[in-house]
DOVODO-761441 format. One line per 2 residues: number of its first residue (from 1); for each residue x, y, z of C-alpha. Coordinates in pm, 1 decimal. Layout:
% residues N
NUM	X:Y:Z; ...
% end
This chain:
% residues 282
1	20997.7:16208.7:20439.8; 20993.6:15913.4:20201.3
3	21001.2:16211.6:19905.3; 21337.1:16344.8:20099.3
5	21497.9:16009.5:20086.7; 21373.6:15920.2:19775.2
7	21592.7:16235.5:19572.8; 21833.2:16194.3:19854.4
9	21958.7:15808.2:19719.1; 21919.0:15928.7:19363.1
11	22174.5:16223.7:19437.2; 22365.0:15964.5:19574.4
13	22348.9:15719.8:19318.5; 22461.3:15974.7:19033.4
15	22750.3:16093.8:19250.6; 22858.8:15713.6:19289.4
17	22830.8:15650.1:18935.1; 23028.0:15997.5:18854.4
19	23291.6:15887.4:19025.5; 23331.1:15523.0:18873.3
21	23357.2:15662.3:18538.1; 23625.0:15924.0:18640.1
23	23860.4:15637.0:18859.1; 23807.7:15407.9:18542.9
25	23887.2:15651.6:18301.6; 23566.8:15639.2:18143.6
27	23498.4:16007.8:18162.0; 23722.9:16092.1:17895.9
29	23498.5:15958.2:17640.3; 23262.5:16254.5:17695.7
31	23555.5:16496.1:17632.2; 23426.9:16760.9:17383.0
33	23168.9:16577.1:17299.5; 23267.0:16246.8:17134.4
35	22985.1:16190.6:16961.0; 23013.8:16453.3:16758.3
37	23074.6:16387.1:16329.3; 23097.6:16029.3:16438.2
39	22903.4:15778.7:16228.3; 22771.2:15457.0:16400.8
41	22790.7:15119.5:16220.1; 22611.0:14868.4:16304.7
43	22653.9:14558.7:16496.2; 22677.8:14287.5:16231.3
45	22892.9:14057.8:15972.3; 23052.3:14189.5:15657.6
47	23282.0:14023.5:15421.8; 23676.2:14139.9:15469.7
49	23934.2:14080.2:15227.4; 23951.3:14004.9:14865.3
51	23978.7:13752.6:14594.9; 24273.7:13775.2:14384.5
53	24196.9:13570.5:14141.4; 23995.8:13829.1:13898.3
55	23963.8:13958.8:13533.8; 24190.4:14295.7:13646.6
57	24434.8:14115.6:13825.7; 24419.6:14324.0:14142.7
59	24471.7:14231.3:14478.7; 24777.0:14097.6:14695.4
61	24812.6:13786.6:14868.7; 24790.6:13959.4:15265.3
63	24424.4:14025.2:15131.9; 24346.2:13669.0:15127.9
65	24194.1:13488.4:15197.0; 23823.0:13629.4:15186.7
67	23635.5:13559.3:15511.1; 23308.3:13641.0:15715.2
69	23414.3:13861.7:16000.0; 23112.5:13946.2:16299.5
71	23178.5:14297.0:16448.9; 22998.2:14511.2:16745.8
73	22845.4:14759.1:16704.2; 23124.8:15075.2:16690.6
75	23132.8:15487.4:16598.2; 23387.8:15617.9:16349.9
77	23472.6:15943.4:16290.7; 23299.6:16092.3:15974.7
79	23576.7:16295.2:15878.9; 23953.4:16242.7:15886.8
81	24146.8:16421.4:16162.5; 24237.3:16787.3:16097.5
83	24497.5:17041.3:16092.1; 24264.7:17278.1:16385.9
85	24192.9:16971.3:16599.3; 24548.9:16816.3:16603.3
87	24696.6:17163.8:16650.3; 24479.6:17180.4:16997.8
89	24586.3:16840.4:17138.8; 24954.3:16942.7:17025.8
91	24927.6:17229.6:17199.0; 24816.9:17053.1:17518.8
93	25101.7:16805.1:17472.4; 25384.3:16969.4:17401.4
95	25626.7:16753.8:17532.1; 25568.4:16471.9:17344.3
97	25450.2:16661.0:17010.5; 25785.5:16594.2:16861.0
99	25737.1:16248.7:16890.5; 25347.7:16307.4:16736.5
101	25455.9:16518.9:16415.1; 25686.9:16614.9:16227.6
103	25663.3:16980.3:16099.2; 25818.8:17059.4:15773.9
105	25686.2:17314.2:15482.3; 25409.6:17025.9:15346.3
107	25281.1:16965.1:15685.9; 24892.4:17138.3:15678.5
109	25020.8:17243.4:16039.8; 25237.4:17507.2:16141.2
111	25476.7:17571.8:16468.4; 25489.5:17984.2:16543.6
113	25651.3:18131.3:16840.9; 25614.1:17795.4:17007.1
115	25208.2:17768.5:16929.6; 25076.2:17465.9:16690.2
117	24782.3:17618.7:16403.0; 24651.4:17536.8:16120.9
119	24788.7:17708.6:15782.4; 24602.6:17941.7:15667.9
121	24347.6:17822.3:15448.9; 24410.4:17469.6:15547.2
123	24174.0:17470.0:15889.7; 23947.2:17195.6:15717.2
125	24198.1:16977.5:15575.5; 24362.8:16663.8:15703.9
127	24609.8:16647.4:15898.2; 24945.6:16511.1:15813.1
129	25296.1:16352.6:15867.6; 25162.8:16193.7:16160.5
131	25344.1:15946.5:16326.3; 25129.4:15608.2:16485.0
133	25186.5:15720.1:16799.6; 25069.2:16040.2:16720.5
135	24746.5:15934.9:16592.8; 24708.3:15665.0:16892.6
137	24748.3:15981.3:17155.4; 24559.9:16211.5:16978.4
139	24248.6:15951.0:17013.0; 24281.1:15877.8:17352.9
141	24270.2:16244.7:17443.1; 23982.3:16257.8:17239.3
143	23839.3:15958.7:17475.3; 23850.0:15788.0:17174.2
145	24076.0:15494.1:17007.2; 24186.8:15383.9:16665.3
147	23946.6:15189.7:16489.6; 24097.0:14850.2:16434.3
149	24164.9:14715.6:16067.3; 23808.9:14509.8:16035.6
151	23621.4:14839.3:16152.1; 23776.5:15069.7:15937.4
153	23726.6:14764.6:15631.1; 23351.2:14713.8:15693.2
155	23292.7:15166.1:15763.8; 23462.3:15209.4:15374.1
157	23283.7:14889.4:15213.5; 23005.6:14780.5:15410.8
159	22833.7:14482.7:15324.3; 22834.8:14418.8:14967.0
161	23205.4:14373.3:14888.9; 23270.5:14691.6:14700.5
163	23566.3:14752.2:14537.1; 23586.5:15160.9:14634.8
165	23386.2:15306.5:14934.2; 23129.3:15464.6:14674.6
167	23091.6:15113.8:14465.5; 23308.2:14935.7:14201.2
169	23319.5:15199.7:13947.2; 23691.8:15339.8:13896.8
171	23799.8:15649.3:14060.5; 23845.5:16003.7:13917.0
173	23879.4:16324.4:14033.4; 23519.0:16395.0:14117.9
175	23566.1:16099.9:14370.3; 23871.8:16054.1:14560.7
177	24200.1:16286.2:14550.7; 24344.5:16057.8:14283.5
179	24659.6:16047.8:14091.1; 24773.4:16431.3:14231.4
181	25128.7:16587.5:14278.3; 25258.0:16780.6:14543.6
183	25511.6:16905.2:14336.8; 25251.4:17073.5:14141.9
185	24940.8:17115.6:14306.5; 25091.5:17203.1:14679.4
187	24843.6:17156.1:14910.1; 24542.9:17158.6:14722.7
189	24644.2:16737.6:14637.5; 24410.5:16771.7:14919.2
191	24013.0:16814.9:15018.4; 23854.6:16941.1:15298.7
193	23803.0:16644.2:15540.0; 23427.9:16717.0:15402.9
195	23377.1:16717.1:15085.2; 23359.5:16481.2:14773.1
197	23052.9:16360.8:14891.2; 23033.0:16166.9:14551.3
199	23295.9:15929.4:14733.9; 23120.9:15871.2:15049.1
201	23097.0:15500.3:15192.0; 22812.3:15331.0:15224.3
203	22781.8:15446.2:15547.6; 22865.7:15835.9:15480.4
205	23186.5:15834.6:15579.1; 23408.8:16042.6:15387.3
207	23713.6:16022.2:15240.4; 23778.0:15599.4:15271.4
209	23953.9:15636.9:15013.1; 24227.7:15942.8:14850.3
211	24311.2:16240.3:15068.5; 24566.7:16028.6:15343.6
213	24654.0:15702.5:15445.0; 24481.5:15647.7:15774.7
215	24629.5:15462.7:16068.8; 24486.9:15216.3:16223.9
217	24536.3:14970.4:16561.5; 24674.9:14675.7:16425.9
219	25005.0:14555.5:16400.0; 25052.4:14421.3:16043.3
221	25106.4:14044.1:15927.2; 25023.6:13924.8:15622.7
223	24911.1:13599.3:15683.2; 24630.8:13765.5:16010.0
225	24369.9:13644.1:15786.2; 24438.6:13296.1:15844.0
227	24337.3:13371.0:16220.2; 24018.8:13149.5:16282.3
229	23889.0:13476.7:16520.1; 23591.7:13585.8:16310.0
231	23446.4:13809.2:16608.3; 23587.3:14155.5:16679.3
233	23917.1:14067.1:16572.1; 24235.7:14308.9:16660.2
235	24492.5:14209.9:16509.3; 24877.5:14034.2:16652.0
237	24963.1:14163.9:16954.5; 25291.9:14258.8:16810.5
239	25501.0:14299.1:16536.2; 25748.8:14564.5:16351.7
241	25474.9:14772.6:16150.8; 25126.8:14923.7:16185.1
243	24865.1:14905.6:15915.5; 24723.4:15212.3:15707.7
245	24400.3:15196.4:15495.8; 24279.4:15398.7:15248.1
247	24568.4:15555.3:14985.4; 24658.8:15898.1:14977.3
249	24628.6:16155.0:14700.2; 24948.3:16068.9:14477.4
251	24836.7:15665.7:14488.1; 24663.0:15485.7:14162.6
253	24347.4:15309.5:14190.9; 24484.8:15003.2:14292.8
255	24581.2:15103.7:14640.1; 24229.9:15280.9:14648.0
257	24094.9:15011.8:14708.8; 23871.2:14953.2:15044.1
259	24078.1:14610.0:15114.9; 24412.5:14725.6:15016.3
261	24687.2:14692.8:15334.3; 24976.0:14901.8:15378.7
263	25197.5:14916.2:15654.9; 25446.8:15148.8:15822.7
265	25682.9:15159.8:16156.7; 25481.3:15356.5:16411.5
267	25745.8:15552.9:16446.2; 25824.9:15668.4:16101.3
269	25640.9:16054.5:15936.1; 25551.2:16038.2:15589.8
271	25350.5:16349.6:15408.5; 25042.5:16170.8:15366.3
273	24994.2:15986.4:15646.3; 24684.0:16101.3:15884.6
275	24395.1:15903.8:16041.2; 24038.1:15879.4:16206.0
277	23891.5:15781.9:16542.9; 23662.2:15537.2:16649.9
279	23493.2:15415.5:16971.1; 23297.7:15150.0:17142.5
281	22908.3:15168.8:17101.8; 22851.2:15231.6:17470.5
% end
């Protein structure tokens, strides 16, 4: 009898706890396996930003100043979004895919006979001309989220200030996608979201750097660094633009670099723009 009750409460208990996680929406983040190609970093400070006053001159004045910043521990996606998975979650979200992507002849994703795929040949590479919102939804299908600017900063540099995700030595070719024309190379300015591993981060994440500008949460201001919050920090909680990290294949060294901040309207495509997931270390 005590055996019966025993695996009867423990039946119960698991159905209980099944259904907090789906009425809080916390089921999602086992859809298709989250985990999977995700990288965790570990709780932990790092040092964001950089000094401009150096012998080359580099840096801008939104990357100062340099500060301590103390983030949980999170997962980030090992490889950039691609062409085959956003294709999927376009498919399922038809609706709104217009407002996701916009297709056009450079896009590494096609629209035929009203189905989303990847180009041929292009399954493995990033996707792009995504939109902020597009990379926002495509995450929270994913039960996942945007990593936020600090996350991203600390998964490309870790914690000894790097210049470049695979040190401070300047790019080339063997690298990062680096100094490339559409124009003449087509699609192949582009990697596979996998390879290059000479330009890993510190944490084997690849392509921090070259390949597309990744989105992330924040909205952008360029004097955020000012902001006393040194612990999980997320940015304004509004504003006219969204940061992107990272460069993109065209871009020169300088906007390589693992502290360099662009921004864009969430609502605006560009060709290279594309992005990564992250999630909480639950």
């Amino acid at each position: 009898m005590q055996k019966f009750l025993k695996n009867s409460i423990t039946k119960l208990t698991l159905l209980v706890f099944n259904y907090v996680l789906l009425v809080s929406g916390c089921a999602s983040v086992f859809k298709d396996g989250s985990n999977e190609n995700m990288i965790m970093i570990p709780e932990g400070p790092f040092t964001m930003g950089f000094a401009i006053d150096n012998e080359n001159e580099w840096g801008d004045m939104d990357e100062e100043p340099v500060h301590k910043v103390n983030l949980s521990a999170y997962w980030i996606d090992k490889y950039e979004v691609t062409s085959t998975s956003f294709s999927k979650f376009l498919n399922e979200n038809k609706k709104e895919a217009h407002k996701f992507i916009e297709i056009t002849p450079a896009v590494t994703v096609q629209l035929e006979g009203n189905v989303y795929k990847p180009r041929k040949g292009l399954e493995n590479y990033p996707v792009n001309r995504v939109s902020w919102f597009g990379a926002d939804a495509y995450c929270r299908w994913k039960g996942k989220r945007l990593p936020t600017e600090a996350e991203w900063e600390k998964a490309a540099r870790g914690t000894d200030q790097r210049i470049f995700p695979w040190g401070n030595e300047f790019p080339d070719n063997s690298r990062v996608t680096f100094r490339r024309k559409f124009k003449e190379k087509g699609f192949q300015v582009m990697e596979p979201v996998d390879g290059m591993v000479k330009g890993i981060s510190p944490y084997g994440v690849h392509h921090m750097a070259g390949n597309v500008w990744e989105w992330v949460s924040d909205w952008f201001d360029a004097s955020v660094y000012k902001d006393e919050n040194r612990v999980d920090p997320k940015g304004p909680e509004s504003g006219i633009s969204k940061v992107l990290r990272g460069g993109n294949w065209y871009y020169k060294a300088y906007y390589m670099r693992t502290t360099y901040r662009f921004n864009e309207r969430p609502d605006i495509f560009k060709v290279w723009q594309g992005f990564r997931c992250a999630r909480n270390d639950w």
